[in-house]
C-alpha positions in Angstrom: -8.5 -3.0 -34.2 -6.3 -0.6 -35.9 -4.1 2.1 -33.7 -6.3 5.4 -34.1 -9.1 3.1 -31.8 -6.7 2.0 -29.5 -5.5 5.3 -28.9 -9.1 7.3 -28.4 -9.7 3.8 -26.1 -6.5 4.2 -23.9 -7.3 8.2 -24.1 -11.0 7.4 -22.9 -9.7 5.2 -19.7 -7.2 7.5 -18.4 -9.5 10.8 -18.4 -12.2 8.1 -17.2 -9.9 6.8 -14.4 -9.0 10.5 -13.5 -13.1 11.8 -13.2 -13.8 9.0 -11.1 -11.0 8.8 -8.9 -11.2 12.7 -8.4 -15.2 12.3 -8.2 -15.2 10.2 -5.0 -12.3 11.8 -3.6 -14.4 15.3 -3.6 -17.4 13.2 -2.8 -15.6 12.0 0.6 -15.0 15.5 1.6 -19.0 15.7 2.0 -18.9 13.2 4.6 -17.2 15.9 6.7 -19.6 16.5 9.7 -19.8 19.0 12.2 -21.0 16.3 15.3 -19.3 12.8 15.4 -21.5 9.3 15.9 -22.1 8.4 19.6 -19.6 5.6 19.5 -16.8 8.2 18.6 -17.5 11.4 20.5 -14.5 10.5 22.7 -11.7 10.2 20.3 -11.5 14.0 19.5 -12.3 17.1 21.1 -13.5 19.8 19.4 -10.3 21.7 18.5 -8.7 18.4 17.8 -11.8 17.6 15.5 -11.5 20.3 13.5 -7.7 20.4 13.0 -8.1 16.6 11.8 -11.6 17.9 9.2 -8.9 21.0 8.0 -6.0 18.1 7.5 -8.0 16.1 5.5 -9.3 19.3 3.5 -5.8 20.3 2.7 -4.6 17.3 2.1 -7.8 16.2 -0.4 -7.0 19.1 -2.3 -3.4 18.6 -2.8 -4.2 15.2 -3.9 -6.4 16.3 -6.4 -3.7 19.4 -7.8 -1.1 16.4 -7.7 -3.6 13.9 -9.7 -4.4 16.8 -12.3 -0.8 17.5 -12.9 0.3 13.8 -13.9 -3.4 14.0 -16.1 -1.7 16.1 -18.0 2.0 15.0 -18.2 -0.1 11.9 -19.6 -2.1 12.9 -22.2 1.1 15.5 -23.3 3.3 12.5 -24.0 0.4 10.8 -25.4 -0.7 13.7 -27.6 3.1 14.8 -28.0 4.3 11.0 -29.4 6.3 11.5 -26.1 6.7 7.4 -25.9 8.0 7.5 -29.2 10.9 9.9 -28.7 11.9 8.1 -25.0 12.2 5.2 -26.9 14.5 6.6 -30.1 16.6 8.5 -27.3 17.2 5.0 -25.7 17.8 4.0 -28.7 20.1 6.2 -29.6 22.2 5.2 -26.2 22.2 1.2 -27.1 20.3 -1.0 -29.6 20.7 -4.1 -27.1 17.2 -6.0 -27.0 17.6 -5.9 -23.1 19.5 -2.9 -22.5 17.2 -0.5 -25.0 13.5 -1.3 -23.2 15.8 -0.8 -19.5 16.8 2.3 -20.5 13.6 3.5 -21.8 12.3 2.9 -18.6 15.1 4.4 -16.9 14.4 7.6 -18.8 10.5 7.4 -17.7 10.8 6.4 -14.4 13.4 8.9 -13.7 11.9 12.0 -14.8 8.1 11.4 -13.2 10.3 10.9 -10.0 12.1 14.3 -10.6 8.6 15.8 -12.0 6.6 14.7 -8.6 9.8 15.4 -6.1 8.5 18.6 -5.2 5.1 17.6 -4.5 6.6 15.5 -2.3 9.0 18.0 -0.6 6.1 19.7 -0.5 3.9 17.1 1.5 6.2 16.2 3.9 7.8 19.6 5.1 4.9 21.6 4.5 1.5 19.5 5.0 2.9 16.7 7.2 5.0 19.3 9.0 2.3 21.6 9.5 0.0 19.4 11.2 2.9 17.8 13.6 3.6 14.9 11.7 6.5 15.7 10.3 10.1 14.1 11.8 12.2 13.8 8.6 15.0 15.7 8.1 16.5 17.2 4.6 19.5 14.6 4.4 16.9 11.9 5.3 14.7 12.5 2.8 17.1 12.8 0.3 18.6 9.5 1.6 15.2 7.7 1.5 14.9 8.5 -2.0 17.9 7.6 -3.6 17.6 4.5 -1.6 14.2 3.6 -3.4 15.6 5.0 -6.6 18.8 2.6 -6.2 16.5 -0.6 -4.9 13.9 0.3 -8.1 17.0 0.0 -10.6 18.4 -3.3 -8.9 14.4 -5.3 -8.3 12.6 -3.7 -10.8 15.4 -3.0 -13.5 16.6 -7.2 -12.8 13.2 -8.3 -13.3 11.9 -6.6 -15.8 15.5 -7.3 -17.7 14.8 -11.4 -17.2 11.2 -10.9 -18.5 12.4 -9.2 -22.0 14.9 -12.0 -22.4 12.1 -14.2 -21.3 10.4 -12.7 -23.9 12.8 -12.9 -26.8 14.0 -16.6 -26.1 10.7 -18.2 -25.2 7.5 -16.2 -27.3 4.1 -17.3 -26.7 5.2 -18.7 -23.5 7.2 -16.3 -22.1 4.5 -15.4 -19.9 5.3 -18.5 -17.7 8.6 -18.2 -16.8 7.7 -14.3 -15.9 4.9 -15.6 -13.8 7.3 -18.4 -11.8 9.9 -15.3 -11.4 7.3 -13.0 -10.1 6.4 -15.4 -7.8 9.5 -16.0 -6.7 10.0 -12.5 -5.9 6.7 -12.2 -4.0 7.5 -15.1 -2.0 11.2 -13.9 -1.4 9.8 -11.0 -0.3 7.7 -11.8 1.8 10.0 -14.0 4.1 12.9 -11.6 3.8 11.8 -7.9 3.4 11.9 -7.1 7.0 14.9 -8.4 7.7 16.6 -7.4 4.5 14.8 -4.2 2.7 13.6 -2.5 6.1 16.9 -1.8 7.9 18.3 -0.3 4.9 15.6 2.6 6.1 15.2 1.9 9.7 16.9 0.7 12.5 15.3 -2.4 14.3 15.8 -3.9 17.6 15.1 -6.7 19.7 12.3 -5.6 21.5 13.7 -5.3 25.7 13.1 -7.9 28.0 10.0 -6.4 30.7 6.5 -6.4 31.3 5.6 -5.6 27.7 7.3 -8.4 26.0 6.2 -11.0 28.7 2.7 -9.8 28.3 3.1 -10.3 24.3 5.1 -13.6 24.5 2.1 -14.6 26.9 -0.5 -14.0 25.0 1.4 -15.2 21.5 2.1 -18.6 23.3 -1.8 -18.5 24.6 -3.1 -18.0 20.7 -0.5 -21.2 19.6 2.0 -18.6 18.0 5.3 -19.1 18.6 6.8 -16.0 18.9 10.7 -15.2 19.4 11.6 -12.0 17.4 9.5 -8.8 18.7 11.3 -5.7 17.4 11.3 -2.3 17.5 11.5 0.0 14.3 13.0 3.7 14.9 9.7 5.3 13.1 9.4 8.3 15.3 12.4 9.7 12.8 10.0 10.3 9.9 7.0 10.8 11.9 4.6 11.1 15.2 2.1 8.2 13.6 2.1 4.7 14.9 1.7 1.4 13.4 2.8 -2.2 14.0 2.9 -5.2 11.3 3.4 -8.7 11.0 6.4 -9.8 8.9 7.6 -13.1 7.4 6.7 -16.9 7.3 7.6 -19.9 9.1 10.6 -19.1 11.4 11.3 -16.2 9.8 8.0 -14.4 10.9 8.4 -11.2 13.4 6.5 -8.6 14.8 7.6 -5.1 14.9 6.3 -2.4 16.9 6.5 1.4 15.7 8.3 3.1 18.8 5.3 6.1 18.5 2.8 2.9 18.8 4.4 1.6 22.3 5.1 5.6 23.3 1.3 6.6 22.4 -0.2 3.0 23.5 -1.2 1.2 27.3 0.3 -2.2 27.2 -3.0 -3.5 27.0 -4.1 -2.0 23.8 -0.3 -2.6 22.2 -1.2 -6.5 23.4 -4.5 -5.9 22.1 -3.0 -4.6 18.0 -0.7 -7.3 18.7 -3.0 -10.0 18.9 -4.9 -8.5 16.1 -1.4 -9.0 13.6 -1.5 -12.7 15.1 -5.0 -13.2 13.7 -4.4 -12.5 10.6 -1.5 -14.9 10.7 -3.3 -17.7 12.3 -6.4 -17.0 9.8 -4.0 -17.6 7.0 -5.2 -14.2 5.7 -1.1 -13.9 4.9 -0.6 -16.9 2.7 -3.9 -16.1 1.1 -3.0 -12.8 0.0 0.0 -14.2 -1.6 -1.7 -17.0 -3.2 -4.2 -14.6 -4.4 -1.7 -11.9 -5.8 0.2 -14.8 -7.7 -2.7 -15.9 -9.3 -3.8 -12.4 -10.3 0.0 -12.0 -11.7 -0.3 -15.2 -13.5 -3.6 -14.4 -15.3 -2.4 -11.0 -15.9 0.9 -11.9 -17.7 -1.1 -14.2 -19.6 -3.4 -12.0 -21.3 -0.3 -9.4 -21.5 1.0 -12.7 -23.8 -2.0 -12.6 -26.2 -1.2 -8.7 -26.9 2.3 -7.8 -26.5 3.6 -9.0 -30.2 -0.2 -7.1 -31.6 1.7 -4.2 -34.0 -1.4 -2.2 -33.7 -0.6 -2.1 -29.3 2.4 -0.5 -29.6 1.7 2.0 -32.6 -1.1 3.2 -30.7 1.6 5.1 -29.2 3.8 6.1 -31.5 5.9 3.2 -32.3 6.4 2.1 -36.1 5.9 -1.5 -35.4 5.6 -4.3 -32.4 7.8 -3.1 -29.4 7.7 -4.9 -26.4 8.3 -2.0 -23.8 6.0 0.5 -25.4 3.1 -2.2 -26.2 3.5 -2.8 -22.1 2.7 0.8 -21.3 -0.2 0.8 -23.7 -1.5 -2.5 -22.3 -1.0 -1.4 -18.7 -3.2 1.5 -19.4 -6.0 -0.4 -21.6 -5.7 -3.3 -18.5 -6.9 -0.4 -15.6 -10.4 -1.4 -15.8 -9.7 -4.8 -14.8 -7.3 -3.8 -12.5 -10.1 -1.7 -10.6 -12.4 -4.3 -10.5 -9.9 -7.2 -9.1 -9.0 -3.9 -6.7 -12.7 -4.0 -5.4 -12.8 -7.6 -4.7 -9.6 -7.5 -2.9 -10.6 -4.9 -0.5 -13.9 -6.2 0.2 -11.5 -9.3 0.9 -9.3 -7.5 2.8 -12.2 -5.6 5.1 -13.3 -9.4 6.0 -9.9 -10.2 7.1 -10.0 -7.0 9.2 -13.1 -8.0 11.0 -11.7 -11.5 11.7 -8.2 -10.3 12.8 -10.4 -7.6 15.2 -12.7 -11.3 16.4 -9.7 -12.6 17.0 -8.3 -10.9 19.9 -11.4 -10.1 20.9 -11.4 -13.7 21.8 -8.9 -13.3 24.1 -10.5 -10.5 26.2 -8.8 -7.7 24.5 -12.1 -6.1 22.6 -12.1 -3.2 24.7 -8.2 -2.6 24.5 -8.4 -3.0 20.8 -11.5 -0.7 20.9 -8.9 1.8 22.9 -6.2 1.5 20.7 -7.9 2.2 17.4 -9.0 5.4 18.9 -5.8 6.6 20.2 -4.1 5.5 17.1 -7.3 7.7 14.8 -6.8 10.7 16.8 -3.2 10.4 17.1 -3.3 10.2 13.0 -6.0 12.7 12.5 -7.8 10.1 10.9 -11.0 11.0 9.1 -13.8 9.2 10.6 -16.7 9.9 8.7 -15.8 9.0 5.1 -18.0 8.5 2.6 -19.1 4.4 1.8 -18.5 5.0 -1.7 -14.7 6.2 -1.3 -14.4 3.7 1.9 -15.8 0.7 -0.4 -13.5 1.9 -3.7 -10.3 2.1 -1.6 -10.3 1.3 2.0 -8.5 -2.0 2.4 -9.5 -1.6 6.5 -13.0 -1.2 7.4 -13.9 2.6 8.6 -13.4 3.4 12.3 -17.1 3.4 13.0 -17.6 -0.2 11.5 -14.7 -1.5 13.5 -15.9 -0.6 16.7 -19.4 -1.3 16.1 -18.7 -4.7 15.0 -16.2 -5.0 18.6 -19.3 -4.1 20.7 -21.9 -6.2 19.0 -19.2 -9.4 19.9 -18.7 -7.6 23.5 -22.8 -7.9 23.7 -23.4 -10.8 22.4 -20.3 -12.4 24.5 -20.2 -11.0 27.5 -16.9 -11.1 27.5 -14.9 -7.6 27.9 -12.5 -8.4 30.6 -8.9 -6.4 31.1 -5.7 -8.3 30.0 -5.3 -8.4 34.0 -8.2 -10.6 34.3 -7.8 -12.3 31.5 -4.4 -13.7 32.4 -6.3 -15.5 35.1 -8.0 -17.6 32.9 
């Protein structure tokens, strides 16, 4: 296949990518209603309605300004031989095998950062602010993001410089020693990134001892989890939404609990979200998702390894000859459609997992709180509740609001089995 094809092909995905993507982002708008179903008529009243149908209008269509900028930042380098000329001016700075690709993508990385930073200024004190979401503060923000700037040069500049020497030692088989250092990562990660990436963000504490963390040790020791770190995370500093996630594996798991989530929630609906995280834990939906993203890494990597050294890859975008860094770019793009597909699977994975976490502490008695808290926690959020199935199928990883709770009553119904956490502890 000879460069001229692999370009129009790579040009051909991203304006693909970019019509769909936009397509069933303006299709979702449609599914924009002016009466709610039955099942939700209580989570909004009708000012409250429409101020969450005008936040999702405003925020659609600054999504789709945003996405039609970097369309053309793409196809400018792409037209432009801007690849080509990021990679002499590296270059130009060090020849080094490792340091030349790091510093290419130092160069790119850098400048989409300082090319999307005020469409991020504006979204969070503009759109996020005008709908009382907003918390952060200037200094913050510029904190946050020279944090993730700093944390992107140490993880992903360290990796990526151990897969180019992986590369030039190893060839053919480089592919495997990536695939055993991304999954080291992943796995490192996942045991440590509460405890060691969060609090460079937040501050977390040891959740008090009362009537909420008895109820939650309670039920945890009830549903065979040991539980002994509950924490609290300082997220009412960047904004009024809630949330709560699971953390870790073996004895380094935790639980931590937005401070907006046990603000905004009763204790039995936090109990009831709480269980929910402990299902997915006790389902194994955790060490699946890892298992499954390794494997996806690994059979990535390996078709990267049939490509990468292909001459034709890399001057599809400029370059005179095989280059590793560029021919990754090109691949990354010409790999999308894949990508999408393996996407689809693992949300319609992921929306299971949802609906068994949601049966789990229903189990328990806690359908109704759960019920309660998803509500709260939609309004709370202005949450769209009528999206379209297309755009919920393409990228919800959580089952709509409506499906949720439909699913909750049909177990109520066919259970009979909907008591309070207060009668529950009887049990």
């Amino acid at each position: 296949m000879t460069p001229s094809t692999i370009f129009i092909i790579i040009l051909t995905i991203i304006c693909a990518d970019f019509l769909l993507k936009n397509w069933l982002t303006l299709l979702n708008l449609t599914g924009l209603s002016a009466a709610l179903p039955p099942e939700l008529s209580d989570v909004y009243d009708g000012e409250k309605y429409l101020q969450s149908q005008r936040y999702e209008r405003v925020s659609t269509r600054f999504g789709l300004i945003v996405s039609f900028f970097n369309l053309i930042v793409i196809l400018l380098m792409l037209s432009l031989g801007g690849f080509a000329a990021v990679d002499r001016l590296a270059a130009s700075v060090s020849g080094h095998f490792i340091l030349h690709p790091l510093i290419f993508f130092a160069i790119l990385v850098f400048g989409l950062e300082l090319m999307n930073m005020p469409f991020s200024v504006y979204s969070t004190f503009v759109i996020e602010e005008k709908f009382g979401f907003n918390k952060t503060t200037r200094s913050l923000f510029v904190a946050d993001t020279l944090k993730n700037i700093l944390l992107t040069a140490v993880f992903g500049g360290g990796i990526l410089a151990l897969i180019i020497w992986f590369y030039g030692f190893t060839a053919e088989w480089f592919w495997v020693w990536a695939w055993g250092l991304a999954s080291a990562f992943m796995l490192f990660m996942a045991v440590f990134y509460s405890s060691l990436i969060v609090p460079l963000f937040n501050k977390q504490t040891l959740l008090e001892d009362g009537e909420l963390k008895d109820a939650i040790t309670q039920y945890s020791d009830r549903a065979g989890f040991h539980l002994d770190r509950i924490y609290t995370i300082d997220g009412s500093k960047r904004s009024t939404k809630a949330n709560a996630y699971f953390s870790g594996l073996g004895r380094k798991k935790r639980i931590v609990l937005f401070d907006t989530l046990i603000k905004e929630l009763t204790l039995d609906e936090i109990v009831a979200v709480l269980l929910h995280e402990i299902g997915h834990y006790k389902k194994k939906h955790v060490i699946t998702s890892i298992i499954l993203s390794i494997i996806q890494t690994g059979i990535t990597l390996f078709i990267l390894s049939l490509f990468i050294s292909q001459p034709a890859l890399s001057q599809a975008l400029g370059a005179t000859g095989a280059c590793f860094h560029i021919g990754l770019i090109a691949f990354g793009i010409l790999y999308n459609p894949i990508s999408v597909i393996v996407g689809l699977g693992l949300n319609v994975l992921s929306r299971k997992h949802e609906y068994q976490a949601d049966t789990f502490a229903a189990r328990f008695g806690m359908a109704r709180g759960l019920i309660s808290a998803l509500k709260k926690l939609s309004r709370n959020n202005l949450s769209n509740l009528t999206p379209h199935p297309f755009y919920v199928f393409f990228h919800y990883s959580h089952p709509a609001l409506l499906q949720r709770i439909r699913a909750l009553n049909q177990y109520l119904q066919d259970n009979k089995f909907g008591q309070s956490s207060s009668q529950a502890t009887i049990i």
